[in-house]
C-alpha positions as CSV (number, residue, x, y, z in Angstrom):
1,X,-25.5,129.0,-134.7
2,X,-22.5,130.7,-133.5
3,X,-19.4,128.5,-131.7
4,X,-17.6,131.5,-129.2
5,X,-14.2,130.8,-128.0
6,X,-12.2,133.0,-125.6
7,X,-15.2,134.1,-123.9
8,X,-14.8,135.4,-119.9
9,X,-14.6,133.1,-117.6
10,X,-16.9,134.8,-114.7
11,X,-19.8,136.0,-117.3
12,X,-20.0,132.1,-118.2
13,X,-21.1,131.4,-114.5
14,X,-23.0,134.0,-114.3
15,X,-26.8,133.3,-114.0
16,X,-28.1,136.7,-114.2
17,X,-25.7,138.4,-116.1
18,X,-27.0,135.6,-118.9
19,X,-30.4,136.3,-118.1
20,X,-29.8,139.7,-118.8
21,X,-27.9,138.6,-121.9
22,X,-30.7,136.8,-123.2
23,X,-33.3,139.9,-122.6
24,X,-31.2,142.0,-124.0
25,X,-30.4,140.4,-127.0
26,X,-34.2,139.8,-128.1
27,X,-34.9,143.5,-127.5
28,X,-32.1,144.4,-129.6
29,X,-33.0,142.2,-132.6
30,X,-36.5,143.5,-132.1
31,X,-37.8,140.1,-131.3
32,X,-41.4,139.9,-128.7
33,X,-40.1,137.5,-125.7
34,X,-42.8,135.4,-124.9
35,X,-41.1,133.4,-121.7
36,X,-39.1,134.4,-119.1
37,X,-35.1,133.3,-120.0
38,X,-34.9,129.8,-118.1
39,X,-30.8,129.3,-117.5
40,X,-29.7,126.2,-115.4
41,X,-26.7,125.7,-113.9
42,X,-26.0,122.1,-113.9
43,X,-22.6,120.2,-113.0
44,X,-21.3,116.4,-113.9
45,X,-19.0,114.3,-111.8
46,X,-18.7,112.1,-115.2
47,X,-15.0,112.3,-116.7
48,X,-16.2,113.7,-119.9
49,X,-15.0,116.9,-121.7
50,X,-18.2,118.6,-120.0
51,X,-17.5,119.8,-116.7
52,X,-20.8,121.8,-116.3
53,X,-21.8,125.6,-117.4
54,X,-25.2,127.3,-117.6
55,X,-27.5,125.9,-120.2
56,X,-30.6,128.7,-121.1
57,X,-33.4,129.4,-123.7
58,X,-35.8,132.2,-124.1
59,X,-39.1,132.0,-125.8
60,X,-39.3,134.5,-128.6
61,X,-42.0,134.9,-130.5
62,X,-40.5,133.7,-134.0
63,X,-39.0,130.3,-131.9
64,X,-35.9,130.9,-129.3
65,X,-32.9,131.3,-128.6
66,X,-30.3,129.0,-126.7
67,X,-27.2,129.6,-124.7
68,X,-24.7,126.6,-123.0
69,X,-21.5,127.2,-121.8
70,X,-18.7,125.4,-121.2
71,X,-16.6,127.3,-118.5
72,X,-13.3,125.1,-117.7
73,X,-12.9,126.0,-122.1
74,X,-14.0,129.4,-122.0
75,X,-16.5,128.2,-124.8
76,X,-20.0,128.7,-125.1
77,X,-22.4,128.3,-128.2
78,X,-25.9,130.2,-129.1
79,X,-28.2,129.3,-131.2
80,X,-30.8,132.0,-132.7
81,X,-34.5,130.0,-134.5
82,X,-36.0,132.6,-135.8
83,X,-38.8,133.2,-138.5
84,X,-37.8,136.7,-138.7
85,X,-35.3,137.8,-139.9
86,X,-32.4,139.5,-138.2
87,X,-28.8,141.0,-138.7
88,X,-26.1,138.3,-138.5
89,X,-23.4,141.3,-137.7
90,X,-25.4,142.8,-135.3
91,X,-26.0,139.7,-133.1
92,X,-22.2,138.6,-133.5
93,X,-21.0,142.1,-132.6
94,X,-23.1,142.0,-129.4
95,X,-21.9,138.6,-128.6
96,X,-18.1,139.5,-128.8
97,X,-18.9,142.2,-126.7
98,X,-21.1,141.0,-124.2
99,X,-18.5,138.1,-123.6
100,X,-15.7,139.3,-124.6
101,X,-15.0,136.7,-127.1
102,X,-11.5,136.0,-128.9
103,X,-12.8,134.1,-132.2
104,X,-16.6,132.8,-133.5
105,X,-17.2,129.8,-135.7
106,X,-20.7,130.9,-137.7
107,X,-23.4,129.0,-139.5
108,X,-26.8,130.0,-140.8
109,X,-29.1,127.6,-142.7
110,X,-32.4,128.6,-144.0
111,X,-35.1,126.3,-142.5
112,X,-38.0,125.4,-143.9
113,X,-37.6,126.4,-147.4
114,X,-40.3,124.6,-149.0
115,X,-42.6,126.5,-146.1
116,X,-45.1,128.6,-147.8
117,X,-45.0,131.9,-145.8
């Protein structure tokens, strides 16, 4: 789970450059996509801290992996299931640089430890 702040403004608007994101980011954690990246634009008229972003998953084999963002903060937060595993380093790298983001609160957990595999 990765919390991104100082991210670009006009990338976390952008439907297909998240999209693309999302595609991208599977292919290079060598991870078989099994849906098409759903992302949803939604906005809120509530006077709550969330103003509206893009919400988006994509189907990987191994589970998914989810995007929201939070525009008006320049926040955003992705969350990576996976049964395989994969390189924490590489995934944050591409995020900073994808994004262009300033700093990235990280946690991992190991799921499912009592799973026999």
């Amino acid at each position: 789970m990765l919390d991104c702040y100082g991210c670009n403004n006009k990338k976390l608007k952008n439907k297909s450059f998240i999209s693309s994101f999302l595609k991208n980011l599977t292919k290079l954690l060598d991870m078989k996509q099994i849906s098409k990246p759903f992302v949803i634009p939604y906005k809120t008229n509530k006077k709550t801290f969330d103003k509206g972003g893009i919400s988006a998953v994509i189907l990987i084999a191994t589970s998914h992996i989810s995007i929201h963002t939070f525009p008006q903060n320049n926040y955003m937060n992705i969350d990576i299931f996976s049964c395989k595993k994969f390189s924490r380093r590489r995934v944050e790298n591409f995020v900073k640089k994808e994004f262009g983001v300033k700093k990235i609160e990280k946690r991992y957990t190991l799921r499912g430890k009592m799973f026999k595999r």
